[in-house]
Every structure is written in structure tokens, then in C-alpha cells.
MARGUDO-50704 format. One record per residue (C-alpha): residue in one letter; residue number from 1; z negated, y negated, x; chain. Coordinates in nm, 4 decimals, padded with zeros to 6 digits. Each point is the difference from the previous one (the first is absolute). Example, Ala and Ser with C-alpha at 12.3 -4.5 7.8 and 13.67 -1.06 7.14 Angstrom:
BEGIN
{residuo: a | num: 1 | w: -00.7800 | v: 00.4500 | u: 01.2300 | cadena: A}
{residuo: s | num: 2 | w: 00.0660 | v: -00.3440 | u: 00.1370 | cadena: A}
// end
This chain:
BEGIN
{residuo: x | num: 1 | w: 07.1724 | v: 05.6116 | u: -05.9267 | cadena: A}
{residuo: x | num: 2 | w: -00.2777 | v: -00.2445 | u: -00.0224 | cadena: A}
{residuo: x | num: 3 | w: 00.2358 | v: -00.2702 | u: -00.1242 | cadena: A}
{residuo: x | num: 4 | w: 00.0878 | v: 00.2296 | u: -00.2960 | cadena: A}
{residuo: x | num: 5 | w: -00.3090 | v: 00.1578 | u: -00.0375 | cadena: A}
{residuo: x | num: 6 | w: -00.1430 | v: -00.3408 | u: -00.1333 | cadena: A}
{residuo: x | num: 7 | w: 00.3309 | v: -00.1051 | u: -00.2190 | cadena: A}
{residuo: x | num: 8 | w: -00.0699 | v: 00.3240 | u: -00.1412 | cadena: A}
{residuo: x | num: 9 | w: -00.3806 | v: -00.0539 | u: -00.0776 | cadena: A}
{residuo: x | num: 10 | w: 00.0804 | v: -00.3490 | u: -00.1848 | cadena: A}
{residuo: x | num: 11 | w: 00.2521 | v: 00.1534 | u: -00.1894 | cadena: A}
{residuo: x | num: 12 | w: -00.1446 | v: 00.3197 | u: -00.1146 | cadena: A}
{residuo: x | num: 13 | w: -00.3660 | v: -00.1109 | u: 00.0220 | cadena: A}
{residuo: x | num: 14 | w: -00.0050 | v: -00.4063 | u: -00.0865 | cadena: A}
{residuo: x | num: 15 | w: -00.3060 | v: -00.0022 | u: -00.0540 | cadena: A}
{residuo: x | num: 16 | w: -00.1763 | v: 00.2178 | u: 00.3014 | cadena: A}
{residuo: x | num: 17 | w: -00.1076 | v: -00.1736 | u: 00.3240 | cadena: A}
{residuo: x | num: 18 | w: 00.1696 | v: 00.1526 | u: 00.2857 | cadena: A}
{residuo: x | num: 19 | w: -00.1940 | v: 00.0363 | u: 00.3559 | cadena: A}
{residuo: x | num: 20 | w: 00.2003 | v: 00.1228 | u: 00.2843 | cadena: A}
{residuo: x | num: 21 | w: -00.0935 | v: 00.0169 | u: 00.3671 | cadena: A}
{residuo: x | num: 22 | w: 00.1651 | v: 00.0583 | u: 00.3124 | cadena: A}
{residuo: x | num: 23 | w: -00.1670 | v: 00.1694 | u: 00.2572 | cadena: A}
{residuo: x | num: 24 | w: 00.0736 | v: -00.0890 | u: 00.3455 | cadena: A}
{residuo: x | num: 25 | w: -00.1245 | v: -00.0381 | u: 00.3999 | cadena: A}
{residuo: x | num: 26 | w: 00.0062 | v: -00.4173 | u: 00.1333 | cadena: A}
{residuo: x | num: 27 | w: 00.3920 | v: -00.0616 | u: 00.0892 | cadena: A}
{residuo: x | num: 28 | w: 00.1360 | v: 00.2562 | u: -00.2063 | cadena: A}
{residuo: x | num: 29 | w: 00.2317 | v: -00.1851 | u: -00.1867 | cadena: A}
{residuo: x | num: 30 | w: -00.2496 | v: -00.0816 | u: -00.3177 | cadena: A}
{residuo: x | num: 31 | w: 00.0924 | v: -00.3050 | u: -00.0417 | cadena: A}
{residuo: x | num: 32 | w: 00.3821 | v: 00.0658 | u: 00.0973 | cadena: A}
{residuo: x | num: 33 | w: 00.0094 | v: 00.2188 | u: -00.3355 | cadena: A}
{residuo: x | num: 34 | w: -00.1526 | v: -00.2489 | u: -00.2132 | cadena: A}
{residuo: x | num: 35 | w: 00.2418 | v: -00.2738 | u: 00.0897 | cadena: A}
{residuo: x | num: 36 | w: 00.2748 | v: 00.2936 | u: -00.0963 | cadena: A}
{residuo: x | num: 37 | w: -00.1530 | v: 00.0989 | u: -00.2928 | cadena: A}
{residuo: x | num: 38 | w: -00.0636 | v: -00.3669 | u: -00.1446 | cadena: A}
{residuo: x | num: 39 | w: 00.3672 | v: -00.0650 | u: 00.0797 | cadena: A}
{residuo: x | num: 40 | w: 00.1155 | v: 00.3124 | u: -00.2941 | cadena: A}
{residuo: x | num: 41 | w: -00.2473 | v: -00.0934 | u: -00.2457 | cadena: A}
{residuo: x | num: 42 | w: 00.0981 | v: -00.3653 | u: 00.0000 | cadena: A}
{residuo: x | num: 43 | w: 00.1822 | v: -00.0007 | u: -00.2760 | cadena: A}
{residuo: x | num: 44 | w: -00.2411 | v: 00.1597 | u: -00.2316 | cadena: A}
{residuo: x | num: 45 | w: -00.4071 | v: -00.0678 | u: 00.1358 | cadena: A}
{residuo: x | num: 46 | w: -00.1403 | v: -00.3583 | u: 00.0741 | cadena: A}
{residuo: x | num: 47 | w: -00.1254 | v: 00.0951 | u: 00.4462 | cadena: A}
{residuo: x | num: 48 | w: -00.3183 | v: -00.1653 | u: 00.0547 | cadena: A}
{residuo: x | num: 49 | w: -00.0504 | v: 00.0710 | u: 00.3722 | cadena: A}
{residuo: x | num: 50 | w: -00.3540 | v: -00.0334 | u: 00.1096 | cadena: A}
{residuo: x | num: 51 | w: -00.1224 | v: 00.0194 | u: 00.3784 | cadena: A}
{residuo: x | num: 52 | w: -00.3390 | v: 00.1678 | u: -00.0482 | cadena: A}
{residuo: x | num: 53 | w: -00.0751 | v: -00.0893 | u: 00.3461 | cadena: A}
{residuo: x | num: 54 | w: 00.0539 | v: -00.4062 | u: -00.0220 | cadena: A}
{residuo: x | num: 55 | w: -00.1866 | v: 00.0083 | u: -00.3199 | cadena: A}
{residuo: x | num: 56 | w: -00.3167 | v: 00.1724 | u: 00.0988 | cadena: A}
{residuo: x | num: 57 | w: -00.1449 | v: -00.2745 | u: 00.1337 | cadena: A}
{residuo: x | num: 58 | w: 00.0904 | v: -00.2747 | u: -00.2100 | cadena: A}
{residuo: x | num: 59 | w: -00.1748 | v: 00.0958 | u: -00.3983 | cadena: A}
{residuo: x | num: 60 | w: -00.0530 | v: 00.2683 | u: -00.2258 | cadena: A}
{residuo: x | num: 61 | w: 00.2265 | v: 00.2859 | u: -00.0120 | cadena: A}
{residuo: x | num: 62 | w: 00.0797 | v: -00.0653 | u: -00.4134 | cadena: A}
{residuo: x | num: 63 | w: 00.0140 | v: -00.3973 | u: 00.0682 | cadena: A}
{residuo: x | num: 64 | w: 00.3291 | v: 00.0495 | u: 00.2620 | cadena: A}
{residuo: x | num: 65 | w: 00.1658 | v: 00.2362 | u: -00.2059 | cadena: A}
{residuo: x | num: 66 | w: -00.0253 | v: -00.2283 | u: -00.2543 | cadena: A}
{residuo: x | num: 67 | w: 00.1259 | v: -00.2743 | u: 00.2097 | cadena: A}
{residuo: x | num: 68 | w: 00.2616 | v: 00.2051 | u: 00.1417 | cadena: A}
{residuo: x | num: 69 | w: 00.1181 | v: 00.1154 | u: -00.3649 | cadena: A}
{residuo: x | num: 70 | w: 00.0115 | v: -00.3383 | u: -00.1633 | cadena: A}
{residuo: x | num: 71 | w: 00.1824 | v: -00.1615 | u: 00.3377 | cadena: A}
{residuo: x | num: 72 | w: 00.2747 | v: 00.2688 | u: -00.0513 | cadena: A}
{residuo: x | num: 73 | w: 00.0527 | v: -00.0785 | u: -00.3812 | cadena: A}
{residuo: x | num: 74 | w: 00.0081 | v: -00.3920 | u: 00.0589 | cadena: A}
{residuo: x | num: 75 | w: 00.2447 | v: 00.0876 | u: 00.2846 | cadena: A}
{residuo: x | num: 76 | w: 00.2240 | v: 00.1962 | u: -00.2288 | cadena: A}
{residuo: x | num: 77 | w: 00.0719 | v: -00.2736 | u: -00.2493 | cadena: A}
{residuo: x | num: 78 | w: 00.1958 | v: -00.3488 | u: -00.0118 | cadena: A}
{residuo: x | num: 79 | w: -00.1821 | v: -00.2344 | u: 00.1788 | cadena: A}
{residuo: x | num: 80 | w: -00.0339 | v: -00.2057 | u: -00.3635 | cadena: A}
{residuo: x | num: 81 | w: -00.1959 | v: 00.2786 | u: -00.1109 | cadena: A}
{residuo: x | num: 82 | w: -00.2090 | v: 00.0938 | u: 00.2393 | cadena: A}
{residuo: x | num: 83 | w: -00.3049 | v: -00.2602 | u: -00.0742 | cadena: A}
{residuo: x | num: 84 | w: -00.0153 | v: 00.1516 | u: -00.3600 | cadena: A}
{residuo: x | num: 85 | w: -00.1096 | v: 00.3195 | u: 00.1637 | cadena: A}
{residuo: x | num: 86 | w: -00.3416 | v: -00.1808 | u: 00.1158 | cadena: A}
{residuo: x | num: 87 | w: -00.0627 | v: -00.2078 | u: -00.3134 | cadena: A}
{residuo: x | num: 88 | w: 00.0216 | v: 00.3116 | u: -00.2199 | cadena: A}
{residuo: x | num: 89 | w: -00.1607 | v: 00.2346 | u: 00.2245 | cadena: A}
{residuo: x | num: 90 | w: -00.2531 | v: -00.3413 | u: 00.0064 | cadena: A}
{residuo: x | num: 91 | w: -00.0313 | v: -00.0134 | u: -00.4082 | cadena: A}
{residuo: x | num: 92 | w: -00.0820 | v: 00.3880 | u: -00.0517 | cadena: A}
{residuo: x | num: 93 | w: -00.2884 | v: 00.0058 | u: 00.2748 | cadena: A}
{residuo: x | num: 94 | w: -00.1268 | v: -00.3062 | u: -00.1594 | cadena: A}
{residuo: x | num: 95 | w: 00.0657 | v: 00.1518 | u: -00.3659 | cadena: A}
{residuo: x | num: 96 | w: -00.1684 | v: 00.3715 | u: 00.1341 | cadena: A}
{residuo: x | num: 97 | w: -00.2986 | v: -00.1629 | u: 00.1688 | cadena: A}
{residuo: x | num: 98 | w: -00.0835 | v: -00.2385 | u: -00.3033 | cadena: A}
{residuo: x | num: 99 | w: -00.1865 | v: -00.3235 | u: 00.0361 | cadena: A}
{residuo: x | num: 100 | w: -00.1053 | v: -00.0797 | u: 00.3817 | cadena: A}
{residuo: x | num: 101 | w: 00.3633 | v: -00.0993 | u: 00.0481 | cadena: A}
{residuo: x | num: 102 | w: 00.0434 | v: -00.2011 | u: -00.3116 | cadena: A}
{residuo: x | num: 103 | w: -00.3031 | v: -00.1846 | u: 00.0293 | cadena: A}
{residuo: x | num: 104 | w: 00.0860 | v: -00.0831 | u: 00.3668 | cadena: A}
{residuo: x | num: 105 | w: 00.3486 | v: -00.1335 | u: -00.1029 | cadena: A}
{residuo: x | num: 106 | w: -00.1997 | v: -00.2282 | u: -00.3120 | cadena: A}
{residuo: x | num: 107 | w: -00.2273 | v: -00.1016 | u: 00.2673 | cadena: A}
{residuo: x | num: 108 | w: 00.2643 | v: -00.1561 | u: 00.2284 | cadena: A}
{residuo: x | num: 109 | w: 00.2117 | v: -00.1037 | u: -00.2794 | cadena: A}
{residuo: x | num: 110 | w: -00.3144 | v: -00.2024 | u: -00.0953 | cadena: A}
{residuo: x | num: 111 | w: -00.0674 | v: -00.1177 | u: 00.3559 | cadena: A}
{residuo: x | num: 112 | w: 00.3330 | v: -00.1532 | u: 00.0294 | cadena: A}
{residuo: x | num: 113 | w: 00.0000 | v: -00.1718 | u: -00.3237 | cadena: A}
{residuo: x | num: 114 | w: -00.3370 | v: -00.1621 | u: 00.1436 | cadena: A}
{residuo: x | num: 115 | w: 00.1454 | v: -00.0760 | u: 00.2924 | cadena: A}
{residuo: x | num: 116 | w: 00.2795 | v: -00.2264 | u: -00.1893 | cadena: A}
{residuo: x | num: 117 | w: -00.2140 | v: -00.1534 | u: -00.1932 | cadena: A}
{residuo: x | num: 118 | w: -00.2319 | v: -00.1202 | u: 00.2645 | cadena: A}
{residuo: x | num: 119 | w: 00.2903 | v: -00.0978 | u: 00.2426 | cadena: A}
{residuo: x | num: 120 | w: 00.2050 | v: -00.1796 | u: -00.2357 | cadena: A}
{residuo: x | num: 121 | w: -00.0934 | v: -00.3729 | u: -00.0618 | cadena: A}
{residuo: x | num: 122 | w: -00.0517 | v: -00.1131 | u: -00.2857 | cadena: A}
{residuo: x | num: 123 | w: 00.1344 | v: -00.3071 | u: -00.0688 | cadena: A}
{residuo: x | num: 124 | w: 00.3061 | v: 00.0024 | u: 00.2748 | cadena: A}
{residuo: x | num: 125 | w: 00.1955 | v: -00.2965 | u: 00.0616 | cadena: A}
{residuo: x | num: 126 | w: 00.3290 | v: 00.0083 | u: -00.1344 | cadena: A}
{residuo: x | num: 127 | w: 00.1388 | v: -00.0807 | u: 00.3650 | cadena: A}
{residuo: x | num: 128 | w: -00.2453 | v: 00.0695 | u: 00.2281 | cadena: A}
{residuo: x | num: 129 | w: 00.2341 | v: 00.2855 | u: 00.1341 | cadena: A}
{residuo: x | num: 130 | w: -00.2304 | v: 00.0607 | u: 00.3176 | cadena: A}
{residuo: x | num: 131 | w: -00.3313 | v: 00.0361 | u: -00.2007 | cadena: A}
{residuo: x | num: 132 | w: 00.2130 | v: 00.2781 | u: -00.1966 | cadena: A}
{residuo: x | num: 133 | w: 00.1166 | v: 00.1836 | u: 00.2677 | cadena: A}
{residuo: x | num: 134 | w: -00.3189 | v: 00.0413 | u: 00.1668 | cadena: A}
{residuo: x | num: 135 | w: -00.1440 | v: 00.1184 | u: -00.3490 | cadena: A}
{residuo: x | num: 136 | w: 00.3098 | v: 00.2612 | u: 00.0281 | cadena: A}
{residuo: x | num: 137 | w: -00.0720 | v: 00.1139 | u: 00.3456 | cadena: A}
{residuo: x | num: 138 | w: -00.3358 | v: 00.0521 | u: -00.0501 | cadena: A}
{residuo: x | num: 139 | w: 00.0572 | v: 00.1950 | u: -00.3007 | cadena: A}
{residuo: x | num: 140 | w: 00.2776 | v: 00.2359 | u: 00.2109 | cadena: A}
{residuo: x | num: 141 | w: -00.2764 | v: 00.0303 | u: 00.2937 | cadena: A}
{residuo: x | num: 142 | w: -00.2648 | v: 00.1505 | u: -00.2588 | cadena: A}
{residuo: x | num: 143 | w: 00.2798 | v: 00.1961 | u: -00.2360 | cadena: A}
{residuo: x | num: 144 | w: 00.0735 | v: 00.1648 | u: 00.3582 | cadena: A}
{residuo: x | num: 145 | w: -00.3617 | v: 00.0606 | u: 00.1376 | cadena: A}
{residuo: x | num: 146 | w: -00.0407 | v: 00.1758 | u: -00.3582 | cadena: A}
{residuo: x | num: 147 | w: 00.3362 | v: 00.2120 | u: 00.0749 | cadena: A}
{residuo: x | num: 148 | w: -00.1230 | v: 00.0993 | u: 00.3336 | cadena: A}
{residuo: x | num: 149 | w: -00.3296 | v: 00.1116 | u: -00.1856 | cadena: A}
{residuo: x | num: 150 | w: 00.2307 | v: 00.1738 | u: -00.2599 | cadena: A}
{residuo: x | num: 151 | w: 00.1732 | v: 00.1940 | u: 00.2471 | cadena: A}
{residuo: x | num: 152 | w: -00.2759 | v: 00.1052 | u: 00.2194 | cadena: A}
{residuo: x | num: 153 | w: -00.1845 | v: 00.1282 | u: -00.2707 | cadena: A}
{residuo: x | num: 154 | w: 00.3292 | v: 00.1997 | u: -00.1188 | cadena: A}
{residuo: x | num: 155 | w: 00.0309 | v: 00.1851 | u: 00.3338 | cadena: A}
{residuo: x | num: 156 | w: -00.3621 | v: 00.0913 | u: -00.0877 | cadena: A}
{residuo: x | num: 157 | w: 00.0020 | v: 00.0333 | u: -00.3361 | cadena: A}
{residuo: x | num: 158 | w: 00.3429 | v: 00.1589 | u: -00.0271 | cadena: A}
{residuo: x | num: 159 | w: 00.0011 | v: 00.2128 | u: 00.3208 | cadena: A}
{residuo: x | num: 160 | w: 00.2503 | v: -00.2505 | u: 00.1342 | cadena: A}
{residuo: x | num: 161 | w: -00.1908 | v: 00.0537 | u: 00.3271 | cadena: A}
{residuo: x | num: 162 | w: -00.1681 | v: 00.3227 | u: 00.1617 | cadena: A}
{residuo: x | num: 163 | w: -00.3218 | v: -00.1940 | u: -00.0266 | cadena: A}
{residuo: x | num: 164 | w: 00.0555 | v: -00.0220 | u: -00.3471 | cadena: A}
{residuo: x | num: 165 | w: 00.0436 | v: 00.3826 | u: -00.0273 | cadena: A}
{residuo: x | num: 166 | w: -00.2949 | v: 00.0919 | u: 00.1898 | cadena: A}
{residuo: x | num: 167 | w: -00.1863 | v: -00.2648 | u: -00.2517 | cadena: A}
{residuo: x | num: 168 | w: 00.1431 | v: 00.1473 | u: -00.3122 | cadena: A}
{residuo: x | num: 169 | w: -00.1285 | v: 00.3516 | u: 00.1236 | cadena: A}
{residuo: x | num: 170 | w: -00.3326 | v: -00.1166 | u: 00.1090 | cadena: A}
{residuo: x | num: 171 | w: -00.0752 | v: -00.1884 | u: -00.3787 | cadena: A}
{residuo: x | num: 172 | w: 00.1561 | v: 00.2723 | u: -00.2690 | cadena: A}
{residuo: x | num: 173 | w: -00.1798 | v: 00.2830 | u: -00.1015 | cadena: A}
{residuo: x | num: 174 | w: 00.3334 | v: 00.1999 | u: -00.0263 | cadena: A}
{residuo: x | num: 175 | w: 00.2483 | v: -00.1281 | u: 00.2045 | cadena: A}
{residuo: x | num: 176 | w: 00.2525 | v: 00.2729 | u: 00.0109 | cadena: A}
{residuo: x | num: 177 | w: 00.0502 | v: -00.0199 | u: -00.4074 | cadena: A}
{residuo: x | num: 178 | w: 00.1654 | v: -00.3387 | u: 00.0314 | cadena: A}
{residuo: x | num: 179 | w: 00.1790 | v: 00.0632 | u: 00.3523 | cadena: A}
{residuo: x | num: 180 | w: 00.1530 | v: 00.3107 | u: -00.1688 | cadena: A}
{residuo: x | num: 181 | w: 00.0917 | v: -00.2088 | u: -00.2705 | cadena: A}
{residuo: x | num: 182 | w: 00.1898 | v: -00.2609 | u: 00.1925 | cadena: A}
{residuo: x | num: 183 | w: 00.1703 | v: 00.2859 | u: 00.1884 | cadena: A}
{residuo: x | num: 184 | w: 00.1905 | v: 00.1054 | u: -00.3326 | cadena: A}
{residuo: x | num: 185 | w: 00.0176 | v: -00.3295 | u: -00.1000 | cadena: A}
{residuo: x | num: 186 | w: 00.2256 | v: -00.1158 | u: 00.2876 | cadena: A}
{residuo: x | num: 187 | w: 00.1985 | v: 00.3788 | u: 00.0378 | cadena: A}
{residuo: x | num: 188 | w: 00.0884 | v: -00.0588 | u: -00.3262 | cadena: A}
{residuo: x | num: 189 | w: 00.1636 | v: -00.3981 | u: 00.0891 | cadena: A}
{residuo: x | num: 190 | w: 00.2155 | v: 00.2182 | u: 00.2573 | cadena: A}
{residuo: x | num: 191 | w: 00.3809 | v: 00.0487 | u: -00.1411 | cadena: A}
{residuo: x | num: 192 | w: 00.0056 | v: 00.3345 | u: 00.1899 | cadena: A}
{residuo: x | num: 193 | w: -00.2987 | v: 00.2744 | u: 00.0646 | cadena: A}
{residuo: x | num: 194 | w: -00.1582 | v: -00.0755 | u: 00.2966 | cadena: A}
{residuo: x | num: 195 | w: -00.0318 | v: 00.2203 | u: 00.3282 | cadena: A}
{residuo: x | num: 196 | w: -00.3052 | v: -00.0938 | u: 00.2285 | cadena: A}
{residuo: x | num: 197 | w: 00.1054 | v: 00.0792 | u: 00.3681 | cadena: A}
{residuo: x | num: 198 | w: -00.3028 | v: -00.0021 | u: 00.2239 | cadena: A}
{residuo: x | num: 199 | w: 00.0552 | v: 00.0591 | u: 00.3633 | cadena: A}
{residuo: x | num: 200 | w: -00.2488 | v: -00.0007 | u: 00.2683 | cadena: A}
{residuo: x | num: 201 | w: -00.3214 | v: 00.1395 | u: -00.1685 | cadena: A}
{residuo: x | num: 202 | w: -00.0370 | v: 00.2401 | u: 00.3257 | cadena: A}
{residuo: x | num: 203 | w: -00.1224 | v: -00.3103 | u: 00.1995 | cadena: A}
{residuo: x | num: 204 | w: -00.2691 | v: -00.1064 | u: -00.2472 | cadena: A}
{residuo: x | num: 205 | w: -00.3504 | v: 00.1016 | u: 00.0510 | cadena: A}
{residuo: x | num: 206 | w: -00.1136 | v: 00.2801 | u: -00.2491 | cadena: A}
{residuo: x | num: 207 | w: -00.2189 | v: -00.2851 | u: -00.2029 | cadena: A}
{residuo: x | num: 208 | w: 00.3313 | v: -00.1893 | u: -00.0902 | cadena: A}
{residuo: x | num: 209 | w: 00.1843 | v: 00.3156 | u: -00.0580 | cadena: A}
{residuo: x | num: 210 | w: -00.2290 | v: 00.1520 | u: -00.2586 | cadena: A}
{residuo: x | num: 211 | w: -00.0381 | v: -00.3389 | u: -00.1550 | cadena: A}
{residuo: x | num: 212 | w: 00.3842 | v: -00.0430 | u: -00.0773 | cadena: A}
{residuo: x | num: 213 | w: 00.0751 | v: 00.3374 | u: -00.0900 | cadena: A}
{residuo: x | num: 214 | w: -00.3204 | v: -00.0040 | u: -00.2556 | cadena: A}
{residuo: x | num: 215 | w: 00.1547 | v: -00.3281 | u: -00.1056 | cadena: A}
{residuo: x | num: 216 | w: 00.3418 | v: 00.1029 | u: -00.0897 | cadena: A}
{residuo: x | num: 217 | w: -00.1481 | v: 00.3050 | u: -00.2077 | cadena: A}
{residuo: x | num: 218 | w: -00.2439 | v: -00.2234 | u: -00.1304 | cadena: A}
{residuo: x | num: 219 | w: 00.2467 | v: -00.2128 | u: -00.1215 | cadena: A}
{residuo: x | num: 220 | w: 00.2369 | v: 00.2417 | u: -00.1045 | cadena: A}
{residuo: x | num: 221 | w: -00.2666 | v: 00.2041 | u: -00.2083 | cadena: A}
{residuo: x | num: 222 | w: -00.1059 | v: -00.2293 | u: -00.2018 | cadena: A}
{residuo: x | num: 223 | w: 00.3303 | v: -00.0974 | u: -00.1173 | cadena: A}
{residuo: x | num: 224 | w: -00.0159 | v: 00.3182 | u: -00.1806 | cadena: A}
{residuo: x | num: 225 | w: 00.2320 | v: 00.3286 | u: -00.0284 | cadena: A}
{residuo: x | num: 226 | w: 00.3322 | v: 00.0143 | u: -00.1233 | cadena: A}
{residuo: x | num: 227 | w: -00.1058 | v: 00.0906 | u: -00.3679 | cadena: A}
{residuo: x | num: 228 | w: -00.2708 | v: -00.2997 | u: -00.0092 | cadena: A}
{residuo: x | num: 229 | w: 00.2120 | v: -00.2800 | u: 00.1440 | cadena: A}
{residuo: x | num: 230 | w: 00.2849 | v: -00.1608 | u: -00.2344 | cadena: A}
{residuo: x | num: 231 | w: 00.3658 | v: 00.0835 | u: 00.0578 | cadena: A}
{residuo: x | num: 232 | w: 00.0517 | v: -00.3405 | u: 00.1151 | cadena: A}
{residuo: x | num: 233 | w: -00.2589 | v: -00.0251 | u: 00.3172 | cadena: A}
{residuo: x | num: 234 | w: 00.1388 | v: 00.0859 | u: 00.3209 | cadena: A}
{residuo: x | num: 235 | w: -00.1397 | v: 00.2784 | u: 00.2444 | cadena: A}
{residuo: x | num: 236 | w: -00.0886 | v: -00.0441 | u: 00.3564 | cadena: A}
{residuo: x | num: 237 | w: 00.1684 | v: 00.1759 | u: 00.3299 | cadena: A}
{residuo: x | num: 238 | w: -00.1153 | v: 00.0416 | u: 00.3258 | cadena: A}
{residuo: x | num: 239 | w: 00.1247 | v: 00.0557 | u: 00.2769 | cadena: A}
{residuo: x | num: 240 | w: -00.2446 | v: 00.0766 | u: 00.3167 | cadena: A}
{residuo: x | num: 241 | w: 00.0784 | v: 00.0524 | u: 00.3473 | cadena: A}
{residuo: x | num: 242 | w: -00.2814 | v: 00.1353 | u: 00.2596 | cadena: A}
{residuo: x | num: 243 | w: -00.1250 | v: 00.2089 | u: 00.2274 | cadena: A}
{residuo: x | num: 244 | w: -00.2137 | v: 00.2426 | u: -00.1744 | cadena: A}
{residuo: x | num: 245 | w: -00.1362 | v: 00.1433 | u: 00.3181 | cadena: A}
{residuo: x | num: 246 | w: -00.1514 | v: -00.3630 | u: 00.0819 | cadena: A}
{residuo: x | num: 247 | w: -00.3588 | v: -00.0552 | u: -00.0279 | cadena: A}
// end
């Protein structure tokens, strides 16, 4: 019944969000029926599973459903196209947020064209092939300091990290506008509507539970009703299993 209760949903109500969740005592066989129920809508809903319990204490509640959402696209695909998933989902951030990014990437563009110039000799000896390959190496060493810099700065920059997430939220005004944003972005990269599965919000503490179910309906607000948001934008199910009694 749950299985076709959500089939149902997407195909009568694309465009609603769909929250269902299943009531039940520690050991009752909660996360027995989501394994059953993931296994009939295979064919037609993307399964994100999500252990509410082993992410508590890692980040944010939106910054691991995000992570969980985009790992289970990139899994889905050929393994040629799976890096295109992070260099688009890369280039609209950086197109949404504007300049910070851009200037950063002029910035080290311009840092390693100083770098080569100052490295490279001027006047090199047409044969003095040891002279030249230190130039080289030294040039490598620096290009890869700078990469390491690049990289740090894009766990930070582009929540590749949970330090990065709790930085993003600490230094925008209105963080949830763009998070909600980059929810629908990547739902709508998924080839099938996607089904959240969270198990094991029972064991959370009540801070952690209120934060990720304020999250999802946060998140799921703001992408707007089904008369607001274009026929082509996917909606968002979820799936929750917990003891309601808890806490």
C-alpha cells in the first residue's frame, strides 16, 4: 500500500511533495518495511536512504541530505558521466552566487601565470636538460601547493566539507534561499523522482530531530506548490520511519 500510494502521488500529483511516516516501537520491523518497500518502487523512484542516526553528529541536517542526494545521482549514471554531475552542479552555484567565486578563480588563474613566469628562466640553454627540469619541477611543486589551496577552499567554499556548511550558514544572511535552490537543482539532474528513506530518527536527540524535519519542509516549501513550480521540476518524497512515542 505504501509502495503504491507514492506511484500514485507522482502520477496523479507530479508536482506535490509527498511526506509519509511510519509509526513504529524500536525492533518493530521499521526498517524491514523500508528495505521492502524500496525494492517495489525501484523501477519508478530514485531511493536515497539516509540513517538519521549516523548523520546527526557529523553536519547540518540540509548539508547530508544534500550529500546523500547528489551521491545517489552520481551513483546512478555511467561512470564517464558521473564527474559532469559536480562541474555543473559547480558552474550554477558559482553562476547563482555571482562574483566571490569568479574573482577567486581570476585570482589563481593569475597566481599561476606569476608563478611561470618567475620560475621559468629566461634565457635557458638549449641543452642544459638538468637546469630545465628543475625549472619544471619546481613549477609542478607550486601548480600543486596552489591545487591543494584550490581544493581546500572548495570544500569550504562549495560545502565540499561539513566545515564548509557550517561556514556557509554562519556568513549568509539567508541561507535556506540558496540551499533550497540547490535541492531542486540536483532533484531535477535525477532521471527518476526521488524517494528520501530516512530510518533511525527515533535515536536522535529532539534538537537533531526538529532540525531535519524543519529542514526538509524548509526545503520543500520554498520550492513552491504545484501551480507555482514549472511542469518540468521534480517533487520531493519522503519516507520517515520512527518512533513517535520517543522523546
Amino acid at each position: 500500500m505504501i509502495a503504491l500510494r507514492l506511484v500514485e502521488t507522482h502520477l496523479t500529483q507530479a508536482g506535490t511533495s509527498f511526506l509519509l511516516h511510519v509509526d513504529g516501537p524500536w525492533g518493530s520491523g521499521k526498517s524491514s518495511l523500508l528495505n521492502l518497500v524500496e525494492e517495489r518502487v525501484a523501477p519508478y523512484f530514485q531511493v536515497v536512504r539516509f540513517d538519521a542516526w549516523q548523520q546527526s553528529r557529523l553536519a547540518p541536517a540540509w548539508w547530508s541530505l544534500l550529500t546523500a542526494l547528489r551521491s545517489e545521482i552520481t551513483r546512478s549514471r555511467p561512470q564517464w558521466r558521473r564527474p559532469f554531475v559536480r562541474i555543473r552542479e559547480s558552474a550554477t552555484r558559482i553562476r547563482r552566487t555571482g562574483s566571490p567565486y569568479a574573482l577567486a578563480f581570476v585570482l589563481v588563474a593569475i597566481v599561476a601565470v606569476l608563478l611561470g613566469y618567475l620560475l621559468w628562466p629566461r634565457q635557458p640553454a638549449p641543452l642544459d636538460w638538468q637546469q630545465l627540469a628543475k625549472t619544471v619541477t619546481a613549477l609542478f611543486a607550486a601548480l600543486g601547493t596552489l591545487g591543494a589551496g584550490a581544493i581546500l577552499a572548495a570544500r569550504l567554499f562549495l560545502w565540499d566539507s561539513a566545515r564548509g556548511a557550517r561556514l556557509f550558514e554562519q556568513t549568509q544572511a539567508n541561507p535556506m534561499a540558496d540551499i533550497s535552490a540547490r535541492f531542486r537543482w540536483l532533484l531535477n539532474r535525477s532521471e527518476k523522482p526521488v524517494a528520501f528513506f530516512i530510518d533511525d530518527l527515533d535515536r536522535c536527540d529532539q534538537k537533531y530531530v526538529v532540525e531535519l524535519l524543519d529542514t526538509i519542509q524548509t526545503m520543500v516549501r520554498d520550492m513552491g506548490g504545484a501551480q507555482q513550480r514549472p511542469p518540468a521540476e521534480r517533487a520531493a518524497y519522503f519516507v520517515v520511519a520512527a518512533d513517535g512515542q520517543r522523546g
